[in-house]
VEXDREN-2710 file (C-alpha; in Angstrom, 1 decimal):
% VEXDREN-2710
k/r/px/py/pz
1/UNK/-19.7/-72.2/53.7
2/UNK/-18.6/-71.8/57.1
3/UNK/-20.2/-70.7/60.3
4/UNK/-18.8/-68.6/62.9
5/UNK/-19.8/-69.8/66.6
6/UNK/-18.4/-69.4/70.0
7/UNK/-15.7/-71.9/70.9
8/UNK/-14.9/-71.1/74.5
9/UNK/-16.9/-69.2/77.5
10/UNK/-15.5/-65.7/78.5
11/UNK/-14.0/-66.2/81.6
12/UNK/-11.9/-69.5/80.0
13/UNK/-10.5/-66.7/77.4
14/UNK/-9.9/-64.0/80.0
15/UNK/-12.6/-62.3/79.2
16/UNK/-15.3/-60.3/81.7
17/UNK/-18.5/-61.7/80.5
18/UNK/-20.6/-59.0/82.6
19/UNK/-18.3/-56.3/80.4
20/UNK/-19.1/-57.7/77.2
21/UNK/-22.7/-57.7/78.0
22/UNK/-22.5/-53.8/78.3
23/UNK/-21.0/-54.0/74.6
24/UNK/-23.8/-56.0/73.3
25/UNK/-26.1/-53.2/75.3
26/UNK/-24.2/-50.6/74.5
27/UNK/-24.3/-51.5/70.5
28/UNK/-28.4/-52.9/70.6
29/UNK/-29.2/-49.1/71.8
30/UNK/-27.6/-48.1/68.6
31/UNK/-29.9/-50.5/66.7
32/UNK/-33.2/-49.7/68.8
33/UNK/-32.7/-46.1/68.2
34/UNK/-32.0/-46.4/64.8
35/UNK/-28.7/-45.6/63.8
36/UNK/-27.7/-49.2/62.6
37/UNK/-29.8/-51.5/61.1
38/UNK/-27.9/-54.6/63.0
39/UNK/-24.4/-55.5/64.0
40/UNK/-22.3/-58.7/65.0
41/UNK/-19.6/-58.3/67.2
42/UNK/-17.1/-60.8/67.6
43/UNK/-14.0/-61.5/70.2
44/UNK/-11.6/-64.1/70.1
45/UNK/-8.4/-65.1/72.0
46/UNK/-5.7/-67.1/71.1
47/UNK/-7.8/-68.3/68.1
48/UNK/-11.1/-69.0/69.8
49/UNK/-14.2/-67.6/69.6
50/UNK/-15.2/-66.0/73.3
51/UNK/-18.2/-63.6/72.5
52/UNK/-20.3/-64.1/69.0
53/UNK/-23.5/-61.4/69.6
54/UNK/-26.1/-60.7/66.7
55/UNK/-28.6/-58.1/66.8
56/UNK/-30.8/-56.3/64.7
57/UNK/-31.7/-56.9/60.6
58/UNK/-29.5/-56.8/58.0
59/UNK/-32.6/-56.3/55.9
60/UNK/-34.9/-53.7/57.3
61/UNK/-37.7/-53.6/54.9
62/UNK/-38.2/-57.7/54.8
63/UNK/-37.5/-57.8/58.8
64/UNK/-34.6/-60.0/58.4
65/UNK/-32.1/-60.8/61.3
66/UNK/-28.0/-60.6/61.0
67/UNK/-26.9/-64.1/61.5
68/UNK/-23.7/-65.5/62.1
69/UNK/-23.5/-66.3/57.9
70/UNK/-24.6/-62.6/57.1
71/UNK/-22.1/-61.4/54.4
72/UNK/-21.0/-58.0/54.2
73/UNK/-19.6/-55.2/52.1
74/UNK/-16.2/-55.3/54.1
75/UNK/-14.9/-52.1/51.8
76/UNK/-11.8/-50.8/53.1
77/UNK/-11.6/-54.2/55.0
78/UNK/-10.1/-55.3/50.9
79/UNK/-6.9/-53.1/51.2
80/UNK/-5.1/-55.8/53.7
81/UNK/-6.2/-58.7/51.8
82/UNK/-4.4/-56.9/49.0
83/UNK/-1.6/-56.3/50.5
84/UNK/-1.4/-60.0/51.5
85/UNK/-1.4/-60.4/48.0
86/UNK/1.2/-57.9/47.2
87/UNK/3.4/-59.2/49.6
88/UNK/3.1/-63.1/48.0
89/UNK/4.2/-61.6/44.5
90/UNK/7.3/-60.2/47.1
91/UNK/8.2/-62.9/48.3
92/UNK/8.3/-64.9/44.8
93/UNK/10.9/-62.0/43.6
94/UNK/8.1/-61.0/41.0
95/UNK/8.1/-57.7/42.7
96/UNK/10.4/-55.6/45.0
97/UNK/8.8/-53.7/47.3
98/UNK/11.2/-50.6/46.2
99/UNK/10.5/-51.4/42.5
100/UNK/9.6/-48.3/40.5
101/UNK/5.9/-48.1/39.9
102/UNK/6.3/-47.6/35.8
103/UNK/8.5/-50.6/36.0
104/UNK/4.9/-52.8/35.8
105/UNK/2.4/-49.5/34.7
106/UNK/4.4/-47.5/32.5
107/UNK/1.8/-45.2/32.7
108/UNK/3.0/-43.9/36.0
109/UNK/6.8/-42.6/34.1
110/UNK/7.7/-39.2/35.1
111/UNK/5.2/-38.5/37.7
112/UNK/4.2/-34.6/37.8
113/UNK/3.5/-32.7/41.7
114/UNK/0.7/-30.1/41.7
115/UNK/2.2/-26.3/41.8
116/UNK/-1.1/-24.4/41.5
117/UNK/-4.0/-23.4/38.5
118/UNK/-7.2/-25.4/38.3
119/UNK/-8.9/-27.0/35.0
120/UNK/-6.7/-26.3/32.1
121/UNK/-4.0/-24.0/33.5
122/UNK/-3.1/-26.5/36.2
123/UNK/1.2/-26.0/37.0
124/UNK/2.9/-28.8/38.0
125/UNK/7.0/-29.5/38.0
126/UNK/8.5/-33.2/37.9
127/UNK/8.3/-35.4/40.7
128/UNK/11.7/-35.7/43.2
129/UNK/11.7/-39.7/42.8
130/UNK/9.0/-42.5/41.3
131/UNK/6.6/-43.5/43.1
132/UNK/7.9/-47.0/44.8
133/UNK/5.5/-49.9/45.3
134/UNK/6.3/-49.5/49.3
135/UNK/4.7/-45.8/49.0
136/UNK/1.7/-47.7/47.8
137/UNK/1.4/-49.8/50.7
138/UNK/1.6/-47.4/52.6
139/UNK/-0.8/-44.5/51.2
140/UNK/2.7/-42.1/50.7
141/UNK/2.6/-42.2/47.0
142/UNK/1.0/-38.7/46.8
143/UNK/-2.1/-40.0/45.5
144/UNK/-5.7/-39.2/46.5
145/UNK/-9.7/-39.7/46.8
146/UNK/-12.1/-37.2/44.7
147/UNK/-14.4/-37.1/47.4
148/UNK/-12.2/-35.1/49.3
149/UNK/-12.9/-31.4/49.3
150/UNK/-9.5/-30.5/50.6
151/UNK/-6.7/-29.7/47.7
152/UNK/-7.3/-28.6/44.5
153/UNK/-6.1/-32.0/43.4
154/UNK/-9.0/-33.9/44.6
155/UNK/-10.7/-31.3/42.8
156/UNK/-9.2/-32.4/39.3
157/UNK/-10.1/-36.4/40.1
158/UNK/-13.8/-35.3/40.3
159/UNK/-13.7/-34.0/37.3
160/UNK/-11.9/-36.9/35.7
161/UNK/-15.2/-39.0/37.1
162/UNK/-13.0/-40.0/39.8
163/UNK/-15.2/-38.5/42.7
164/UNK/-16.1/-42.5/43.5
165/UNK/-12.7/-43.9/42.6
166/UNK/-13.8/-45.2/38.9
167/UNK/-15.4/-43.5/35.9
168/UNK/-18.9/-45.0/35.2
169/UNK/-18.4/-48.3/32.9
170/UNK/-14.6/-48.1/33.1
171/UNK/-12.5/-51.3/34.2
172/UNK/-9.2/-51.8/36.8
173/UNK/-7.0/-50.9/33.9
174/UNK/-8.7/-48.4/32.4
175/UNK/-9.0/-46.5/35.9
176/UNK/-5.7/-46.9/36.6
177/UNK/-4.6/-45.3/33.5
178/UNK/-6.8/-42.4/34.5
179/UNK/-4.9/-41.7/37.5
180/UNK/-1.8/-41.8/36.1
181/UNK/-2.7/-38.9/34.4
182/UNK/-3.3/-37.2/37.6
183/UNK/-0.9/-35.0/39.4
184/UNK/0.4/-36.0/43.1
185/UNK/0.0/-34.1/45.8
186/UNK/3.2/-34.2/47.1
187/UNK/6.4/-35.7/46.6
188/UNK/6.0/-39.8/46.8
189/UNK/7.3/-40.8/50.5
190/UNK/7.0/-37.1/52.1
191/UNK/3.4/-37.5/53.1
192/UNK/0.4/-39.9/53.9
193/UNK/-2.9/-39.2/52.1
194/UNK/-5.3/-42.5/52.5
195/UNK/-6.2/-42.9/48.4
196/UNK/-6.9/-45.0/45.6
197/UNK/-3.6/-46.7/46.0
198/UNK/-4.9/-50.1/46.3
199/UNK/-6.5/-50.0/42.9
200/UNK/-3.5/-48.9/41.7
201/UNK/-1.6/-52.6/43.7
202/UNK/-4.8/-54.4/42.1
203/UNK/-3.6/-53.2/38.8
204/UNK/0.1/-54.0/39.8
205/UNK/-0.9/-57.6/40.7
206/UNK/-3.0/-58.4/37.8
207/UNK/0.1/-57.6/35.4
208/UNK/2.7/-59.2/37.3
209/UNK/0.6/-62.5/37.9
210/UNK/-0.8/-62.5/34.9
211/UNK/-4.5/-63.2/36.3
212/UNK/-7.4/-61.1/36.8
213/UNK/-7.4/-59.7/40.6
214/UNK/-11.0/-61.8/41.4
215/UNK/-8.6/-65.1/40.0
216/UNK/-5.9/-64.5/42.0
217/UNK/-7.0/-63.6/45.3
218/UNK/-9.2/-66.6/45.1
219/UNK/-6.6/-69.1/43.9
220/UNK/-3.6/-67.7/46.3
221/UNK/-5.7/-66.2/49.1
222/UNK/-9.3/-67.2/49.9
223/UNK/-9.1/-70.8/48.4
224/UNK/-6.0/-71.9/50.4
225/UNK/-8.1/-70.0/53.9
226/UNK/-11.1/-71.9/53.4
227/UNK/-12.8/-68.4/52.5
228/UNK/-15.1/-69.6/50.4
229/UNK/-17.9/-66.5/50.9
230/UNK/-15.8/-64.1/50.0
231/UNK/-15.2/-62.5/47.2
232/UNK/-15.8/-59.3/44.2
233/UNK/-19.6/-60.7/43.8
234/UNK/-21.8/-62.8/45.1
235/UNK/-23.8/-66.1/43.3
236/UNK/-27.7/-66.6/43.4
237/UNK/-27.7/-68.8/46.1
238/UNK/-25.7/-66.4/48.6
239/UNK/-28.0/-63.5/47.9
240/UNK/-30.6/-63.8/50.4
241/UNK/-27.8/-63.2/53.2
242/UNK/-26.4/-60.3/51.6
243/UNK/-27.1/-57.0/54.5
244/UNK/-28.1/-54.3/52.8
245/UNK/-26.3/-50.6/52.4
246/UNK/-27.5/-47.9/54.6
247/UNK/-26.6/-44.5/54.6
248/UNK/-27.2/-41.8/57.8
249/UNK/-29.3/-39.4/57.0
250/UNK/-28.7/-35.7/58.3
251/UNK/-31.3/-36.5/61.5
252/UNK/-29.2/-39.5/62.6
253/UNK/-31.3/-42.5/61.4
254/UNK/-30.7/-44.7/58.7
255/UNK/-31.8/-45.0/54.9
256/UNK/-31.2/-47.5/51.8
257/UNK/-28.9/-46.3/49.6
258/UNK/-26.4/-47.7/46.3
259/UNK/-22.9/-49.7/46.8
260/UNK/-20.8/-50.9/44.3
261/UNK/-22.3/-53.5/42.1
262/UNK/-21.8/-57.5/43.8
263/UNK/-24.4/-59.4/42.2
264/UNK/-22.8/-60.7/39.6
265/UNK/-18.9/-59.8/38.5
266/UNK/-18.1/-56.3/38.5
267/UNK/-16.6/-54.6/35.6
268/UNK/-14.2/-52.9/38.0
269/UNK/-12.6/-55.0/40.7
270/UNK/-11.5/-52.9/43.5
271/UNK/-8.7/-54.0/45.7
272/UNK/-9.3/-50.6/47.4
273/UNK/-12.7/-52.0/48.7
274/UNK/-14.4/-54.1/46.7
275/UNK/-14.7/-57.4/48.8
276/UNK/-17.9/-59.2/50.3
277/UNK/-17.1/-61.3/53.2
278/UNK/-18.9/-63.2/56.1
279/UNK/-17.3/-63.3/59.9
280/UNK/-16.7/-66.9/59.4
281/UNK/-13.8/-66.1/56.4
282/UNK/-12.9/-62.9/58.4
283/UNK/-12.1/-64.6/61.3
284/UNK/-10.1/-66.9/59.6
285/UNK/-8.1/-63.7/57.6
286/UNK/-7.6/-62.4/60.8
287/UNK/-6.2/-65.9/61.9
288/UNK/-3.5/-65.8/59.0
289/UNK/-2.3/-62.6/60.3
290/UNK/-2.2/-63.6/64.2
291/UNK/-0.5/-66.6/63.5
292/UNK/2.1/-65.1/61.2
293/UNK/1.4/-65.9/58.2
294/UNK/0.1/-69.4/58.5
295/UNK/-3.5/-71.1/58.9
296/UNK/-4.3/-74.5/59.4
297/UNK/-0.9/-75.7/57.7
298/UNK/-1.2/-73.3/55.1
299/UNK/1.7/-70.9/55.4
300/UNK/1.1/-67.9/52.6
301/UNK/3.4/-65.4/54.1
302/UNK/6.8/-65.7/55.9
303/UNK/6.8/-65.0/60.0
304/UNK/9.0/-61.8/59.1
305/UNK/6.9/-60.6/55.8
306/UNK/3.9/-60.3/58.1
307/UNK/5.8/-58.5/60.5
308/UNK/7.1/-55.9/58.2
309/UNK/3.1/-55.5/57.1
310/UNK/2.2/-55.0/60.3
311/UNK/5.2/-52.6/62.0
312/UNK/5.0/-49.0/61.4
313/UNK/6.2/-48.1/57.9
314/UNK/6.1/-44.2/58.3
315/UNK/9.7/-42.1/58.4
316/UNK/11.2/-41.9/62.3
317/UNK/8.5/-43.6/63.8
318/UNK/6.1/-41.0/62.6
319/UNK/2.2/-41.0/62.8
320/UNK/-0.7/-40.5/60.7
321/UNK/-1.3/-37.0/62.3
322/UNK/2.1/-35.5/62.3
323/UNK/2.7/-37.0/58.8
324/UNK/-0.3/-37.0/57.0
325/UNK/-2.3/-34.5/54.7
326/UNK/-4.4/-31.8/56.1
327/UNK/-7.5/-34.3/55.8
328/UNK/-5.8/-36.7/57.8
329/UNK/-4.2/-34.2/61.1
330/UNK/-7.2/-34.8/63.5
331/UNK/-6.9/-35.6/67.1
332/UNK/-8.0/-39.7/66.4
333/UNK/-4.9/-40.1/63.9
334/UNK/-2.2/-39.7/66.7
335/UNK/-0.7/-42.3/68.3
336/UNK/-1.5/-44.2/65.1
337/UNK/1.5/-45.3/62.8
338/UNK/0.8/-47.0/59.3
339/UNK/2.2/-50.5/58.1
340/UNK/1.1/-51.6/54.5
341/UNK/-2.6/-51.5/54.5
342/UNK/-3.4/-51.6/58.6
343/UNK/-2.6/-49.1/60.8
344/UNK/-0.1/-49.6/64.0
345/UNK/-0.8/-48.2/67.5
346/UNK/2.4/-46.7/68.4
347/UNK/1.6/-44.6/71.7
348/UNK/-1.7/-45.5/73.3
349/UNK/-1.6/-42.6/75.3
350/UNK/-2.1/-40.8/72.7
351/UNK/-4.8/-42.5/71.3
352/UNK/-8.2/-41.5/71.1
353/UNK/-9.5/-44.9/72.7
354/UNK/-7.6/-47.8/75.2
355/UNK/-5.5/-49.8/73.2
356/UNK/-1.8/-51.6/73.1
357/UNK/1.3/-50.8/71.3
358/UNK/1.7/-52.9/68.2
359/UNK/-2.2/-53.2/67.6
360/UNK/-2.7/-53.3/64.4
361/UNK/-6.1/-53.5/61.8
362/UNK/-8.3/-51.7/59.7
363/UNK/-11.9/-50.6/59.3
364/UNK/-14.2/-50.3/56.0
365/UNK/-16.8/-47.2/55.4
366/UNK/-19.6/-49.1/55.8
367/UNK/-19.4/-49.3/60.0
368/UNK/-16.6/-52.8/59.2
369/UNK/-13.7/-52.6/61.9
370/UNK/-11.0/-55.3/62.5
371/UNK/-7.7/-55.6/65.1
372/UNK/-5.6/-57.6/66.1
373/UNK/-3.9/-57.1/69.4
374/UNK/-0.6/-59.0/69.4
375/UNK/0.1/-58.8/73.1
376/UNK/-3.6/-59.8/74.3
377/UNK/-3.9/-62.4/71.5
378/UNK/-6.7/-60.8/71.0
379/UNK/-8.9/-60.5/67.7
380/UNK/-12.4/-58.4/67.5
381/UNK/-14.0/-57.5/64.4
382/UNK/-17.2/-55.5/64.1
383/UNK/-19.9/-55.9/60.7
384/UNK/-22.6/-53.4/60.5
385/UNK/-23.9/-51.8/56.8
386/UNK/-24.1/-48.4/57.0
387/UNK/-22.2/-45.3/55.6
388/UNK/-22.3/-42.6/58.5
389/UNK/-22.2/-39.0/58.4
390/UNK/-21.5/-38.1/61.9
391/UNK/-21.9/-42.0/63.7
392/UNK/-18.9/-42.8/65.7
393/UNK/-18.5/-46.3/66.7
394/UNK/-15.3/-47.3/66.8
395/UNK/-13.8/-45.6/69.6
396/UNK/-16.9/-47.0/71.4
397/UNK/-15.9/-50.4/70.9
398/UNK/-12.2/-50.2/71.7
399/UNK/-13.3/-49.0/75.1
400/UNK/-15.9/-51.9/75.5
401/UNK/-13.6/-54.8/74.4
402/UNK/-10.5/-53.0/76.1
403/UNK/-12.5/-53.0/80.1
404/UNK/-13.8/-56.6/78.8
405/UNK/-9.9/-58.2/78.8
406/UNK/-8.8/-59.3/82.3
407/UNK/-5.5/-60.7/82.0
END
C-alpha cells in the first residue's frame, strides 16, 4: 500500500498557498453543511505533491475521517484505465483501432439503427458501417445508458434490465451479448452518446487477451504502476478504509445508499466503472499519463499512443455539444472535445469554468474528478462518495485550482 503525502510547499510548485486555502474552505463548507460526507483534494506539479487536504468522514455513521489511504468507488474514473488497456492490445497488433467490432464479438454483425415503434413493433433498417473499436473509445458507436429518459432506445435497455448497465446476476459476457441485441441510436461515428461502451472494450479485451478483465488490468496495468489498492473488489483487510456511497437527497443533504458490489469479486466486472482506487494509485495513473506513457521506468504506452488518447478524436475538431445526442447539448459540454475515454478542452472560452487548451481528464458519478493540464504540468484530482442530484462541484474546483496556479 502506498500513501499519498505532500512532497513540495506551494509556492516551490507555483502555487498560491492563500488560494488553495479558499479551496480547502470553499469545499469544508460543502462538508459542514452537509452535502458531502468528506473530500480529499489533491494538486501536483511536475510530479509532486503541492496541496494534499482531507476533510470530513468517509464513514458518517461510525464518525470516521477520509485519510490520505481512503479508497474510493472511482466509477467512471475506470473508462481511461481501460482505454490504457485497449490501447496496449493496440500496440501489440492484437487489435486495430479501426477493426470491426464483430471481428472479436460476433454478436455485434449487422448492427440495426432505431427508425421508430416501441416494445415489439420497434423499426429499425441496417446500420451505414460497423461499429469500429475507435467509435468505442470514443462513445460514437451509437450506443447508450438505460437510465436515460431521452430516446425511445434507452427506453428498450430498461426493459432488457439494462436501466443499471447489467441484468441482475448476469456476467461481462452475458451483458454484452444483451446489448448487441440492442438497436443504435444513430449511425456508429455520426454522433457522441456517453454509454456502456466500455463494457462493451472490457468484453473486447478479455477475448483478445485471453484473460479475465480483473487479471489483466492487474498483470499489465496496476501491477507494473505500483497500484496495488486498486482494483474490481476489495480484501478483508482493506475494508475498514472503504468511504461509503451517498446519495443527495431531494433537500440537498446526503443519505447511504447501494453501489456495485466490491467486497469480494464481482460477477460483473465493469470497465465502464467498476474500479476502487486510493489517491496514492491515482496519482500514480495520472503520472503514467503526464509523463507519456511511462512511470518510474515502466513505459506501458508509446509517447504518440498517449497522445492520440488524449487529442480530440471527434470529426473537424468538433465538441461534445455540437456533436453529441440531445442528452449531451448543454452549455457545460462546449468547448469540450473527446479523445478515447477523457475529454479534451478545445476552447476555454467556451468553457463553463477556467481552464487550458489540451486539458484533458475525466470525472466518476460518485463526486470523483481527475485532469491533467499538459501546459501547467499540472495534475488535481478530487475523491468524495456521493451520487448528486443537483450538486455541482466541479466547475467549483476548476475555478479554485485555476486562481491557485501562478506561473
Amino acid at each position: 500500500m502506498g500513501l499519498l503525502r505532500q512532497d513540495v510547499e506551494p509556492a516551490e510548485a507555483g502555487l498560491d498557498a492563500e488560494a488553495l486555502d479558499r479551496l480547502d474552505r470553499h469545499f469544508a463548507q460543502h462538508v459542514d453543511a452537509g452535502r458531502l460526507p468528506g473530500c480529499l483534494v489533491a494538486v501536483a506539479r511536475g510530479g509532486r505533491v503541492a496541496h494534499l487536504t482531507t476533510y470530513g468522514l468517509r464513514d458518517v455513521a461510525a464518525g470516521r475521517p477520509v485519510e490520505p489511504d481512503t479508497l474510493w468507488r472511482i466509477y467512471s474514473m475506470t473508462k481511461p484505465v481501460t482505454a490504457v488497456a485497449v490501447l496496449l492490445l493496440v500496440q501489440e497488433g492484437r487489435l486495430s483501432l479501426d477493426d470491426p467490432l464483430d471481428r472479436h464479438l460476433p454478436a455485434f454483425a449487422n448492427p440495426q439503427v432505431y427508425v421508430g415503434g416501441s416494445g415489439a413493433d420497434v423499426r429499425t433498417r441496417p446500420a451505414a458501417g460497423p461499429i469500429l473499436i475507435r467509435h468505442l473509445l470514443t462513445h460514437t458507436a451509437g450506443l447508450t445508458f438505460g437510465f436515460y429518459h431521452r430516446h425511445p432506445v434507452d427506453a428498450l435497455y430498461r426493459e432488457a434490465g439494462l436501466e443499471y448497465s447489467v441484468p441482475p446476476g448476469k456476467d461481462l459476457a452475458e451483458t454484452v451479448e444483451v446489448y448487441a441485441r440492442m438497436p443504435l441510436q444513430f449511425d456508429p461515428g455520426t454522433q457522441w452518446n456517453y454509454s456502456v461502451a466500455s463494457n462493451v472494450l472490457g468484453r473486447v479485451i478479455e477475448v483478445v487477451s485471453g484473460q479475465p478483465l480483473d487479471a489483466f488490468f492487474a498483470e499489465r496495468i496496476l501491477g507494473p504502476l505500483g497500484m496495488t489498492d486498486t482494483g474490481f473488489h476489495i480484501t478483508p483487510e482493506q475494508a475498514d478504509r472503504l468511504a461509503e456511497l451517498y446519495g443527495e437527497t431531494d433537500e440537498g443533504g446526503i443519505e447511504p445508499v447501494p453501489g456495485l458490489p466490491v467486497r469480494g469479486r464481482p460477477r460483473f466486472l465493469s470497465g465502464s466503472g467498476g474500479l476502487v482506487s486510493s489517491a496514492y494509485d491515482f496519482h500514480r495513473f495520472m503520472e503514467l499519463l503526464r509523463r507519456g506513457g511511462e512511470l518510474d521506468g515502466v513505459r506501458l504506452l508509446a509517447p504518440q499512443t498517449l497522445a492520440l488518447m488524449t487529442r480530440n478524436q471527434l470529426p473537424d475538431g468538433a465538441t461534445i455539444r455540437s456533436f453529441g445526442a440531445p442528452v449531451h447539448q448543454e452549455p457545460g459540454m462546449d468547448g469540450l472535445g473527446f479523445g478515447f475515454n477523457v475529454s479534451v478542452v478545445t476552447d476555454p472560452a467556451r468553457t463553463l469554468a477556467p481552464s487550458h487548451p489540451g486539458t484533458y481528464g475525466w470525472t466518476g458519478v460518485a463526486t470523483t474528478a481527475f485532469w491533467v493540464d499538459p501546459a501547467h504540468d499540472l495534475t488535481v484530482q478530487f475523491m468524495s462518495q456521493v451520487r448528486p442530484k443537483k450538486l455541482k462541484v466541479f466547475p467549483e474546483l476548476r475555478r479554485l485550482v485555476h486562481a491557485a496556479v501562478t506561473d
